[in-house]
N, C-alpha and C positions, 0 to 999 in steps of 0.2 A: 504494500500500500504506500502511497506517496504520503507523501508530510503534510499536503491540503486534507487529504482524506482521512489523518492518521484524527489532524485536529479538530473537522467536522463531525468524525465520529465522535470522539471520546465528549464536546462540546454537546451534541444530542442524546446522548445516553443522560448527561449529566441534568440537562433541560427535560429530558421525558422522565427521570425518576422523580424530579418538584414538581412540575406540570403536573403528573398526577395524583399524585398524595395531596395538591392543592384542590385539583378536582374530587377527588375521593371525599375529602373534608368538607366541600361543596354540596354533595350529594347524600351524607353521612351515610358513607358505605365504608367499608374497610378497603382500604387502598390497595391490597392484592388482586380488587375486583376489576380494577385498572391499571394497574403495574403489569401485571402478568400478559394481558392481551396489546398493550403499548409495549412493551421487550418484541413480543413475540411480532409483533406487523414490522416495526421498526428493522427487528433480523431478517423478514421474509420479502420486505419491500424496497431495501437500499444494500449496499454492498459497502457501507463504513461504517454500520453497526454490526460487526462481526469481534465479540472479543478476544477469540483464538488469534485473530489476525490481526489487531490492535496490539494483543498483548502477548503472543506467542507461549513459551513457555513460563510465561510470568501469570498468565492466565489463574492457574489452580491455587499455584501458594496462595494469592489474594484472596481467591474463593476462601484457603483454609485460614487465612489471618482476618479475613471479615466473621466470618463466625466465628473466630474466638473474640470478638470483640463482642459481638451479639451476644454469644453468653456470657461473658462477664456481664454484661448490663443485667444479663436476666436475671444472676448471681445478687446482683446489687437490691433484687426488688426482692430477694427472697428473707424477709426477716423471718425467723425459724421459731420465736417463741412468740410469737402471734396466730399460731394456727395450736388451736387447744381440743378441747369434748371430741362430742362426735363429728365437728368437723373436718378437725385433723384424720377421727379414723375413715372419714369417708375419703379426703385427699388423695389418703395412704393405699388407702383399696384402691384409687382412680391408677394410682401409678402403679401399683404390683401385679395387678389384674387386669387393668386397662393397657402395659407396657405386654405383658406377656401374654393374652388372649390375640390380643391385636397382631404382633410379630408373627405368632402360631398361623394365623388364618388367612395374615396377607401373604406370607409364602406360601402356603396352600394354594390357595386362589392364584397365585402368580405363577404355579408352577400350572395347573389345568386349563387356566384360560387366557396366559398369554406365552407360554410354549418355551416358561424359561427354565434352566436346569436347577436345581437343587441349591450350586452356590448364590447364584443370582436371586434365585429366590427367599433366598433367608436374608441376603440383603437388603433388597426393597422393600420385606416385611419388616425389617429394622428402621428403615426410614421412617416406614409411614405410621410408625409410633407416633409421630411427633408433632404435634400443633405447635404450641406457642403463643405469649400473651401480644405478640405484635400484628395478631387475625383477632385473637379471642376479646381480648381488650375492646377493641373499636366496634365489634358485635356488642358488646354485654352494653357499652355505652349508651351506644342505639336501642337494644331492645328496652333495657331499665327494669331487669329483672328483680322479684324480691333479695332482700340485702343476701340473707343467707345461701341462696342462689349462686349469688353474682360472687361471695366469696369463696365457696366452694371451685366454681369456673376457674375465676382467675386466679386461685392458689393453684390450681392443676396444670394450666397454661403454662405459670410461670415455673414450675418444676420441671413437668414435662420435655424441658428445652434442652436442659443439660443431663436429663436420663436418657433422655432418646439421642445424646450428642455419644452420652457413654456407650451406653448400647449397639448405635453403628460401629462404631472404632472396635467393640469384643466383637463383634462379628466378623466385620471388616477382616481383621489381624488372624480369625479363627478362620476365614473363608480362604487366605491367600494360605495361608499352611497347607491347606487342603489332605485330607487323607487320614485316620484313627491314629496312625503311628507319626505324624506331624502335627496331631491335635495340640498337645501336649506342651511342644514349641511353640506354636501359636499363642496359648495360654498365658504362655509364659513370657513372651512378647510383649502382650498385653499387658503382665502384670508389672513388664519395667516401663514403660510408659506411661503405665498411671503411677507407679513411683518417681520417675522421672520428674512427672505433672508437680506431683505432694509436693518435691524439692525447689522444682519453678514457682511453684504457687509463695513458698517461704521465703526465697529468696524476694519478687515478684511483693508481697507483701512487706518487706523490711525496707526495699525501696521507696514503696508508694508513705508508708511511714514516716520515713525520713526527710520525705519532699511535702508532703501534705501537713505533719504537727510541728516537726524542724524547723523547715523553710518557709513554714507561713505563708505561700504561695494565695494569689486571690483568685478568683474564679477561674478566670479564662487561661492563666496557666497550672492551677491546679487539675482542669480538664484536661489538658495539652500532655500532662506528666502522664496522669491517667492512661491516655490513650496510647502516650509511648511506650509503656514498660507493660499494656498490656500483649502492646504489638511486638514489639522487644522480647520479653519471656516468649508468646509465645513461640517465637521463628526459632532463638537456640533451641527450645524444648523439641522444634519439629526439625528441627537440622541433625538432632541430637539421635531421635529417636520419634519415627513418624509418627502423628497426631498427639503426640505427648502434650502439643501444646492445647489441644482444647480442654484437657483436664488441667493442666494450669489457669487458662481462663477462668474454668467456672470457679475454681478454688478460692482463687481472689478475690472474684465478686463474690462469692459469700461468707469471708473475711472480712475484707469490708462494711457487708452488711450486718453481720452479726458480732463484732468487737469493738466493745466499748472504746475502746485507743482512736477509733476512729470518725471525724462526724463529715461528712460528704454531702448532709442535708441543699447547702448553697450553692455546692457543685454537680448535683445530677442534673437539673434542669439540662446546664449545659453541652453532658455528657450525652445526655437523650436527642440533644441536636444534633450533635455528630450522629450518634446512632441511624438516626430518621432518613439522615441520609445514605449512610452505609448502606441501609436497609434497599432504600430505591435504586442505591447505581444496582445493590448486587441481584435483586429481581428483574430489573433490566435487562442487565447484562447474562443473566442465566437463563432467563426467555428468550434471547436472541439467538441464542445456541443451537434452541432444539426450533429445527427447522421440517417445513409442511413436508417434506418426503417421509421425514422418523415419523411421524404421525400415521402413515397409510398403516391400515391395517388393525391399528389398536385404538380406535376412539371407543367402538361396541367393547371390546374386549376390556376396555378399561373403564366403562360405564358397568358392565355386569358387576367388575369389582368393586367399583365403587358403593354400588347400590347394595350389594351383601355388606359392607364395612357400613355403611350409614344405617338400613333396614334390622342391620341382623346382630351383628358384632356390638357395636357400641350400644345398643338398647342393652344387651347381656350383660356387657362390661357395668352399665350402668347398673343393673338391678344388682347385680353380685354384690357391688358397690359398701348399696345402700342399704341391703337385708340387713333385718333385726339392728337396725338404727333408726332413730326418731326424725328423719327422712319422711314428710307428705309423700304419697304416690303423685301428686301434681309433680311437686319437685325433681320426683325422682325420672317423671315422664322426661322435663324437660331437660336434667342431665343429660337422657339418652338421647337428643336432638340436640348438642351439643358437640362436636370432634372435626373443628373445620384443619384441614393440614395449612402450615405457613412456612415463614422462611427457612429455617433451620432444614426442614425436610427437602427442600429444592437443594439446597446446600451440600448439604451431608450428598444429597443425589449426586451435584456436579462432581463434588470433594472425592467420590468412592468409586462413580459410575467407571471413567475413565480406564483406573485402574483394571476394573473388573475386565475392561475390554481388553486390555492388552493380556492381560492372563490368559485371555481366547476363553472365559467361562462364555457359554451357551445364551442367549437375551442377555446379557449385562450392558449392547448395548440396545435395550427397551427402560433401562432403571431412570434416566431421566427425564424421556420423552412421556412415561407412564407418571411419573412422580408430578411431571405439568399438569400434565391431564387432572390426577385426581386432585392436586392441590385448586383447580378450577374449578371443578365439580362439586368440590365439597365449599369452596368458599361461596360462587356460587348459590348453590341450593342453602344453605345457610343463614348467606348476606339476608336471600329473600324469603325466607321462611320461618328464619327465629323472632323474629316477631309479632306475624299471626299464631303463633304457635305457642306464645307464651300468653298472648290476651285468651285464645281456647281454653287454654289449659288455670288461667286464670291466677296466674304466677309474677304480673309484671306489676314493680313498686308502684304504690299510690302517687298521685301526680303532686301532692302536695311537699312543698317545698322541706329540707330537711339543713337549717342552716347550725355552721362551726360558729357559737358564740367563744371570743378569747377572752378572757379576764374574769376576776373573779369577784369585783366590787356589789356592795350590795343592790346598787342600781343593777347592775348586768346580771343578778340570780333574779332580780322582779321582774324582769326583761322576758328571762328563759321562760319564767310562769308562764306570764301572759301569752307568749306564745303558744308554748304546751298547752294551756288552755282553751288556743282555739284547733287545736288539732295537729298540728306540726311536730315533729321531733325534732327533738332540738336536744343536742349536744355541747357537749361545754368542753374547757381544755384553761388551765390556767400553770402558770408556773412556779407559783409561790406553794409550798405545804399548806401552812393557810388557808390560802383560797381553796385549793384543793381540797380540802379536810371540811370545809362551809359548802361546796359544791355537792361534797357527797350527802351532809347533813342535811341541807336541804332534800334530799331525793332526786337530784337530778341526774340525766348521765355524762361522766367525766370519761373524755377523750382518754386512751391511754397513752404512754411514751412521750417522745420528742415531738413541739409541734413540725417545725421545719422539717423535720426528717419524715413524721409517719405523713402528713399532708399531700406532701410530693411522690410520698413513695406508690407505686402502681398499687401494692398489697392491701394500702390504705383507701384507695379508692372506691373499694368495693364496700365499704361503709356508707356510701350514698350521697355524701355531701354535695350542697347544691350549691349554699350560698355562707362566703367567710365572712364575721364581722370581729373585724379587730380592737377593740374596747379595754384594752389596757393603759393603766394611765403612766406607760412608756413613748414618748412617743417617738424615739429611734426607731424603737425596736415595732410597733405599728407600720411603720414605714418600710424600714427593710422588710419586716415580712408580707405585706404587701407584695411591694418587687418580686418577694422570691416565691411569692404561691403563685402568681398566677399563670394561667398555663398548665398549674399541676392541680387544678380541680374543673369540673366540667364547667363549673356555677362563675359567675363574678367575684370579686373580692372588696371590699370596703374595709372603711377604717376612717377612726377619731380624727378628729380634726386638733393641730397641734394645742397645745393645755393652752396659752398665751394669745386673747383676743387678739386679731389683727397679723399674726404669723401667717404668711404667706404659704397657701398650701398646694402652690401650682409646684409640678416636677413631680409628687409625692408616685408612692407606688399604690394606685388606686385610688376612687372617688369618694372623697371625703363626706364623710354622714353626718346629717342631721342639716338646718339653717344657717349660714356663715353668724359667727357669735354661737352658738352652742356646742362649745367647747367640751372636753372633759372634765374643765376645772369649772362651769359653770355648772353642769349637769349636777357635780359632787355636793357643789354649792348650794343648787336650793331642792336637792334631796335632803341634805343636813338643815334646813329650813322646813321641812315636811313633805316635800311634791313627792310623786309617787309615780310608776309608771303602770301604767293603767290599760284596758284595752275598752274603756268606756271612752270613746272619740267625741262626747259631745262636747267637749271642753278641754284645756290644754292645749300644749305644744305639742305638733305632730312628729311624731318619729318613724313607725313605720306603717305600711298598708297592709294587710292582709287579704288576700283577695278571695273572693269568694271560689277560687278551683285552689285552694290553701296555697299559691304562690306568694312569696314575700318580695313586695316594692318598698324601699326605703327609701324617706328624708333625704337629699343629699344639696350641696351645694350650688347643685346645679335647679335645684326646684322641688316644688312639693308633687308627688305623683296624683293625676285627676281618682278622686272616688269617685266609682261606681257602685247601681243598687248594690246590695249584698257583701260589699266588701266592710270590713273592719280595722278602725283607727286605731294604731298602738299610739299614747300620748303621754307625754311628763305632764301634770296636774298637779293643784295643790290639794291636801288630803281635805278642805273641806268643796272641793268640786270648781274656785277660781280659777281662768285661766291664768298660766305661770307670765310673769311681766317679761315682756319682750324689749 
């Protein structure tokens, strides 16, 4: 390829992986629904989006160092002592049962209906373990299933990534040994590799350490380190000793995630930007590959399989799951409509397929042209059916709003009332013991952990939060957090307006609540005078709307939101019914 073509290509790859995740967020569909058929026209309709040819033998490492970055990210969402009861033991069933039913059935199937041999086929049933929260996420978003629902999903999602990443590699390493008296070697391969990983991972982690609480680095190079030393460990680990480095990867993201020494809360945003786009060059560029000739012959073949794996398999997987736990049969329906394949699975396909071909195994090369396929099919049918599927089944959260009150002041617990009062759930989160300990005393519910960290975190999400009100009488710390949620909840973000009348509050990070002059220091002031905050609207200062489909509009400086019939006035009052002086 000449040097115009080399940089038209790599330039449109780069435009069609934003372009559509822009679209996708357009549409609220999950971006695989458009990544995938944009890689694939773009590879079948031009001749400079061809990665092999762009990037010759540089092609694959990339493949293999982009998913270790992917699972390190997934590593990062995995907080391990937030999954408890029975819904850890349902996760736990999703992955033990769901990892190995699934492999069993997709080699089966792969071996009678699309005419691969044995090795091939316990490969691609390894693959197609594997979803991931970067499909599963942007569904459960859209559909808005109930909470316990959506955390069961996205806890499996986010596991899922680096089981199914382990799992192809013991296969992988156990397929090329090939033979009962090479098993053994294989085995063994594998098990220096993931020791290998252990040692990367430590190393890999003493690093990020040293540059993260050390060096005090600020966001955008403490991303920067991140993303070096994951790319970094992994390429020695895999120079070393092949795919050793995606167990290095996942090890560190959940290091990270799970060790106190470490707080990343201000830096994943940033990390998830990189990612977002890793994600779009590398489905791009991996849908460009598989071209309309590999296609002839297996779309029927790869629709039967599919439709046993959606029909038949994961309903099984599901109910195995969830027997004799306290599990709805709604619930448990809608687990079983659940199991879209994403990135990791295309991945792992490009990462292993190649290999398999040049061993001469039998279909290995069908592993990525099939792996397209069903990762289509199933996002697909999914995209457009996990949402009628969850209103039948009568599974999808109440449309009423569920806001993160921050602070723990007595005005902000009369706050939580009134709203709990007209129907809303409403969560709390404060930093002080204190408040904490009047939070719970009250009756209300206290967020648990770190705000910054569980807020942002994916794990966290699935808590429901709709809308943040930041109400601490910090107002740095208002501000920064501001800045740094937003983005990391579906909902808006708001926040106090600085303590000091007349503080300018343009730049802040979010839209300042309540009327310019109603401060936090004013609020504190004629609560300690008797006002009260109330959800009797005939009188007082407005603060917020309650709407009659229990959405919440709030006061902000920018205006009072219009009431209509049936909505309800939150207002600061004085306790004999006067409006508070303005």
């Amino acid at each position: 390829m000449t040097t115009n073509q080399v940089l038209l290509g790599v330039a449109l790859i780069l435009v069609l992986a934003v372009g559509a995740q822009v679209l996708a967020s357009r549409l609220h569909i999950p971006a695989l629904i458009v990544l995938l058929p944009a890689g694939f026209a773009a590879g079948a309709l031009t001749d400079v989006v061809d990665p092999e040819k762009l990037l010759g033998p540089a092609f694959q490492p990339l493949v293999s160092l982009s998913v270790a970055v992917i699972l390190y990210d997934a590593g990062l969402g995995l907080r391990l002592n937030r999954l408890r009861g029975h819904n850890r033991k349902v996760v736990m069933r999703l992955l033990a049962i769901g990892a190995t039913l699934t492999w069993v059935c997709g080699a089966l199937l792969a071996m009678w209906l699309l005419g691969m041999s044995k090795q091939a086929a316990l490969m691609i049933g390894a693959i197609l373990v594997v979803s991931g929260p970067t499909v599963v996420g942007p569904l459960l978003n859209y559909v808005r299933p109930e909470d316990r629902l959506q955390h069961i999903l996205a806890w499996e999602g986010s596991l899922v990534d680096p089981v199914g990443g382990i799992l192809g590699a013991l296969v992988f390493h156990a397929v090329v040994a090939g033979g009962r008296d090479r098993l053994l070697s294989g085995v063994a391969h594998f098990g220096g590799s993931l020791l290998l990983g252990l040692v990367g991972a430590v190393l890999g982690t003493v690093l990020l350490w040293l540059a993260l609480n050390r060096l005090r680095l600020g966001e955008i190079l403490g991303t920067l380190v991140q993303l070096a030393v994951v790319v970094g460990i992994a390429a020695v680990c895999d120079v070393l000793r092949d795919d050793s480095g995606l167990f290095a990867a996942i090890l560190m993201g959940l290091a990270l995630a799970n060790m106190r020494a470490f707080d990343i809360s201000g830096r994943r945003p940033f990390f998830e930007t990189l990612v977002q786009l890793v994600i779009g060059v590398l489905f791009v560029s991996i849908s460009a590959t598989v071209t309309p000739q590999s296609l002839r012959g297996l779309v029927l073949p790869v629709l039967a399989v599919t439709a046993v794996l959606v029909l038949v398999v994961r309903p099984l997987v599901a109910y195995l799951s969830t027997v004799r736990t306290d599990v709805p049969a709604r619930q448990r329906a809608f687990i079983g409509w659940m199991a879209p394949r994403g990135i990791v699975a295309a991945a792992t396909a490009a990462a292993f397929g190649p290999s398999l071909v040049t061993n001469g195994y039998t279909g290995a090369e069908k592993i990525l042209p099939a792996t397209f396929l069903v990762i289509v099919m199933t996002v697909t049918l999914y995209g457009l059916t996990a949402a009628p599927a969850a209103r039948l089944l009568r599974v999808v959260r109440a449309a009423r709003a569920r806001p993160l009150l921050v602070g723990g002041d007595a005005w902000v617990l009369d706050l939580a009332r009134a709203l709990r009062h007209l129907g809303l759930e409403v969560v709390l989160w404060a930093g002080r013991h204190t408040e904490r300990q009047a939070i719970q005393d009250a009756g209300l519910d206290l967020a648990p952990g770190e705000l910054l960290t569980d807020v942002t975190d994916p794990a966290a999400q699935v808590e429901g939060v709709t809308t943040v009100l930041l109400l601490t009488d910090e107002d740095d710390f208002n501000n920064l957090a501001a800045t740094l949620l937003q983005g990391g909840i579906e909902g808006p973000v708001y926040r106090l307006a600085p303590a000091r009348d007349g503080v300018s509050v343009s730049g802040g990070g979010g839209p300042a609540l309540f009327r310019p002059g109603l401060t936090r220091d004013a609020i504190t002031r004629r609560y300690a005078e008797g006002h009260l905050v109330t959800a009797d609207g005939s009188s007082g200062e407005p603060l917020f709307l309650v709407r009659r489909d229990g959405s919440l509009d709030p006061v902000t400086h920018d205006g009072v939101p219009e009431a209509l019939p049936g909505d309800t006035v939150i207002v600061l009052a004085a306790a004999d019914g006067r409006a508070a002086p303005r």
